[in-house]
C-alpha positions in Angstrom: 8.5 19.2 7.4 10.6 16.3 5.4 11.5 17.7 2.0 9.0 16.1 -1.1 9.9 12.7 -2.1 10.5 11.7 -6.0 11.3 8.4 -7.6 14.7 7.8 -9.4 15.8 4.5 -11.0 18.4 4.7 -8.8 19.7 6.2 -6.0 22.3 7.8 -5.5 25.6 7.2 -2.3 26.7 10.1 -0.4 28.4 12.2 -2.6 27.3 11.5 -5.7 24.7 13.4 -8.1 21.2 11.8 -9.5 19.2 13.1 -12.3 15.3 13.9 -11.8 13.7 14.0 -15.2 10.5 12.6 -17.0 7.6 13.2 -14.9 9.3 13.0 -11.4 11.3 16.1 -12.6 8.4 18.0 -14.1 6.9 17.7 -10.7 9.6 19.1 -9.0 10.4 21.5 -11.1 7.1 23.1 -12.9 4.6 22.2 -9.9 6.4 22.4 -6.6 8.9 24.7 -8.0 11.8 23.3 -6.1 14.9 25.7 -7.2 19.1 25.2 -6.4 19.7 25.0 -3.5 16.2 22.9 -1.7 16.4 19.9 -0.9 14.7 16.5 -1.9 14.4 12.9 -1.0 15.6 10.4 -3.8 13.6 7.0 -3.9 13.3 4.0 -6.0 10.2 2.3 -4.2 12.3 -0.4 -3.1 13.4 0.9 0.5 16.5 2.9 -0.9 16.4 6.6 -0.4 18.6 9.4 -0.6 18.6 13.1 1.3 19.5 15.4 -1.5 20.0 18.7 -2.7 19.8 20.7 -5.7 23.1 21.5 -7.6 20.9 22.5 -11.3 18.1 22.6 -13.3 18.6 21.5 -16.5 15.0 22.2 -18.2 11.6 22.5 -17.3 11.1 18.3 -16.6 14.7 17.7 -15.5 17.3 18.7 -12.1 20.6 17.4 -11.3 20.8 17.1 -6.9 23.9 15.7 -5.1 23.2 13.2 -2.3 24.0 14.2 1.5 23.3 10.4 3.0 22.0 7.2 1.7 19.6 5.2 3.6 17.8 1.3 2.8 14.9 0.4 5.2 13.8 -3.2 5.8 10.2 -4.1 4.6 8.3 -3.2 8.2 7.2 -7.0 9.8 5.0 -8.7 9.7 4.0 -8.4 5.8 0.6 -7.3 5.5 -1.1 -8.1 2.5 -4.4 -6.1 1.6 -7.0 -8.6 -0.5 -9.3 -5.8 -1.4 -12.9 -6.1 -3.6 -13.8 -3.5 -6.2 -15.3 -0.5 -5.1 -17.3 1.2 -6.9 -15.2 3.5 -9.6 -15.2 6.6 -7.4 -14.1 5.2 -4.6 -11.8 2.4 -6.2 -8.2 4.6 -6.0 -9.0 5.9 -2.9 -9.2 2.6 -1.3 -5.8 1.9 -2.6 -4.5 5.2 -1.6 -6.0 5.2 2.0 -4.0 1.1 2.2 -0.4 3.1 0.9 -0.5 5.9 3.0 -1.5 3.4 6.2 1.6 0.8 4.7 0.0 -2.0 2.9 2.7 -4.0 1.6 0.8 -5.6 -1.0 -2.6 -4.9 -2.4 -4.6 -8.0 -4.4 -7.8 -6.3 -6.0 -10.6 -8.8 -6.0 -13.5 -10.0 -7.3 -15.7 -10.6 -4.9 -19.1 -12.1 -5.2 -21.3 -8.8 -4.3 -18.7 -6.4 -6.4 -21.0 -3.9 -8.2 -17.7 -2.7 -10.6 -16.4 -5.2 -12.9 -12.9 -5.8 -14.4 -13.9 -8.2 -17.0 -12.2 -7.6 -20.1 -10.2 -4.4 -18.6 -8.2 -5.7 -15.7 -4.9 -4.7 -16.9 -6.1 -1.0 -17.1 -7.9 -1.7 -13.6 -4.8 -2.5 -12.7 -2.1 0.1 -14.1 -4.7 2.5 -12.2 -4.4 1.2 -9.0 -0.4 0.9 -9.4 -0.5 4.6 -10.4 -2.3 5.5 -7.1 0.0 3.6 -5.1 3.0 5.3 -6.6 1.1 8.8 -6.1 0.3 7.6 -2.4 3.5 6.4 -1.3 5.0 9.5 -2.9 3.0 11.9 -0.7 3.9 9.8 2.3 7.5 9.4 1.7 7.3 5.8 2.3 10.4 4.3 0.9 8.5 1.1 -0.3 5.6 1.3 -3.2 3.4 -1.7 -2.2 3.2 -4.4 -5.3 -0.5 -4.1 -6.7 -1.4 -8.4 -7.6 -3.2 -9.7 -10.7 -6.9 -9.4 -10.0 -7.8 -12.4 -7.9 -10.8 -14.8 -7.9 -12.1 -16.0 -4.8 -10.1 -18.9 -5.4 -7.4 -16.8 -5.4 -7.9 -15.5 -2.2 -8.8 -18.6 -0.9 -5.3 -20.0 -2.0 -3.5 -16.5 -0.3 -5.3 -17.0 3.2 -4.6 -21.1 3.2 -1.1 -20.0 2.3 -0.2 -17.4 4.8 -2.2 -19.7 8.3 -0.2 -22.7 7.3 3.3 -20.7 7.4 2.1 -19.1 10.9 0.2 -16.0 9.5 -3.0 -14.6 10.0 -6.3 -14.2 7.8 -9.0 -11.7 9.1 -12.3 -11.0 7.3 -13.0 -7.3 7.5 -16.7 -7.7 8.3 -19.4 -5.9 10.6 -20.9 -9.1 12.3 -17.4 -10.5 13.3 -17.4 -11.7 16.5 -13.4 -10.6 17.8 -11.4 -7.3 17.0 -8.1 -7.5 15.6 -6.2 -7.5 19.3 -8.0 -10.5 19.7 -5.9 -12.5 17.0 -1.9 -13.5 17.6 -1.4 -10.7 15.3 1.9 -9.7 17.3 3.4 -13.0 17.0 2.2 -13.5 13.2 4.6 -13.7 10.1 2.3 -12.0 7.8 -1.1 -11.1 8.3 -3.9 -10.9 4.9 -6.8 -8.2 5.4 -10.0 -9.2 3.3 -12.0 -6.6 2.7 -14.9 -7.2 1.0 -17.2 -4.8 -1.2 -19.6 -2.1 -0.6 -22.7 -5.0 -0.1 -20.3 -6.8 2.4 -18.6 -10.0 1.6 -20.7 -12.5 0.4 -21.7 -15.9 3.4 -20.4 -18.0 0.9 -17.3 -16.4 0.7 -16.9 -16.1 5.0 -17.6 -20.2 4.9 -15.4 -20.8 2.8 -12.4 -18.5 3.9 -13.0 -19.5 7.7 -13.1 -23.3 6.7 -9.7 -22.4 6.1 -8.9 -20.9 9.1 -9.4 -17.1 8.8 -11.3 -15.3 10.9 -14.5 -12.7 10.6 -13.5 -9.6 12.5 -15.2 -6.2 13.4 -12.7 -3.1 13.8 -15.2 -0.9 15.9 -19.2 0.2 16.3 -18.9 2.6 13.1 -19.7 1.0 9.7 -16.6 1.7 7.6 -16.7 2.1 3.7 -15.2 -0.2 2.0 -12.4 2.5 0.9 -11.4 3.3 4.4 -11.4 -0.1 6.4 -8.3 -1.3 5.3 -6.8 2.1 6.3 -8.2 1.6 9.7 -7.1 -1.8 10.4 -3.5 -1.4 9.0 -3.7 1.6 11.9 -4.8 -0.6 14.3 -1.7 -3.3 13.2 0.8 -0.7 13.6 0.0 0.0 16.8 -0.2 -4.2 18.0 3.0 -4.4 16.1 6.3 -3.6 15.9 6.0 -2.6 11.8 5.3 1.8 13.6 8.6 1.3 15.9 11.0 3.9 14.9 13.5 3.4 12.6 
């Protein structure tokens, strides 16, 4: 098993000592009770990590470790980009935390027509939510990158993300349970960056699917089940890593 993962500002060379503190060290120190001696994996979210160990712990929220090797890992290709609607509040971090764990690189929360939970008048504390369960999620996974979390994003919005990424040779795909092709059926091998809408728990909206595949995206169905809305971004981000290269080993 790969030792626990905390984030540092930044991280440290080979041979030179970081400083966990704050929360990140409370964590390590108080909760998984990491002594001298164990070691850790330093982070910044930004594909920089360090293979550590413990030299000291300095207090009950803060530990001194001394890097053994230094690694930086490329964003994976091709960029995949995660436009996902509201779910409903009990669901609305997990979607977000099922997308880091399967390697969204960036997730645009949206308001879609048929969204039951609204943001209005509280979408920068929508927001600082989702970006905490991101952090949280790519933490557990030991991903190196914490995928950005967007502005909440009108249909327009989207509209302007899924013109933007077919005319520089991308692809768009509707997450939707009446689509007529699977995700193998799309160039997604050859694509430079592929955007996933998902829409919300009463499906996306017909206006919405005109107007996107006017555009040039295209309504597709991952499987027979009927995924929530939390999950099928998870799912399809699966399926992407396996028609890609972004699962090769690094």
């Amino acid at each position: 098993m790969s030792p626990p993962l905390f984030w540092v500002e930044d991280v440290p060379r080979a041979g030179t000592d970081v400083v966990v503190s704050g929360s990140e060290g409370r964590h390590a120190v108080t909760v998984t009770r990491l002594a001298v001696g164990a070691e850790l994996i330093a982070g910044d979210g930004r594909g920089s990590t360090a293979r550590c160990e413990i030299v000291a712990i300095t207090g009950k929220d803060s530990l001194v470790a001394r890097a053994h090797s230094y690694a930086y890992v490329d964003p994976p290709r091709p960029r995949v980009t995660v436009v996902q609607a509201l779910p409903k509040s009990e669901r609305s971090e997990l979607a977000v935390d099922l997308a880091t764990e399967a390697g969204a690189d960036e997730i645009v929360p949206w308001q879609a027509a048929r969204c039951v939970a609204r943001w209005t008048g509280k979408a920068d504390k929508g927001r600082d939510k989702w970006r905490a369960a991101a952090v949280a999620a790519a933490k557990q996974s030991r991903r190196p990158w914490i995928p950005s979390i967007a502005p909440l994003a009108s249909t327009t919005d989207v509209r302007s993300r899924c013109a933007d990424a077919i005319a520089g040779g991308g692809v768009a795909a509707i997450l939707h349970e009446d689509g007529g092709v699977g995700l193998r059926d799309l160039p997604i091998a050859e694509a430079s960056e592929i955007v996933l809408v998902v829409g919300p728990e009463g499906g996306v909206d017909d206006t919405e699917i005109a107007d996107l595949t006017a555009l040039g995206a295209t309504p597709v169905i991952l499987g027979p089940e009927i995924l929530r809305t939390s999950s099928a971004a998870a799912v399809a981000l699966g399926a992407i890593g396996v028609l890609t290269d972004r699962w090769v080993t690094r």
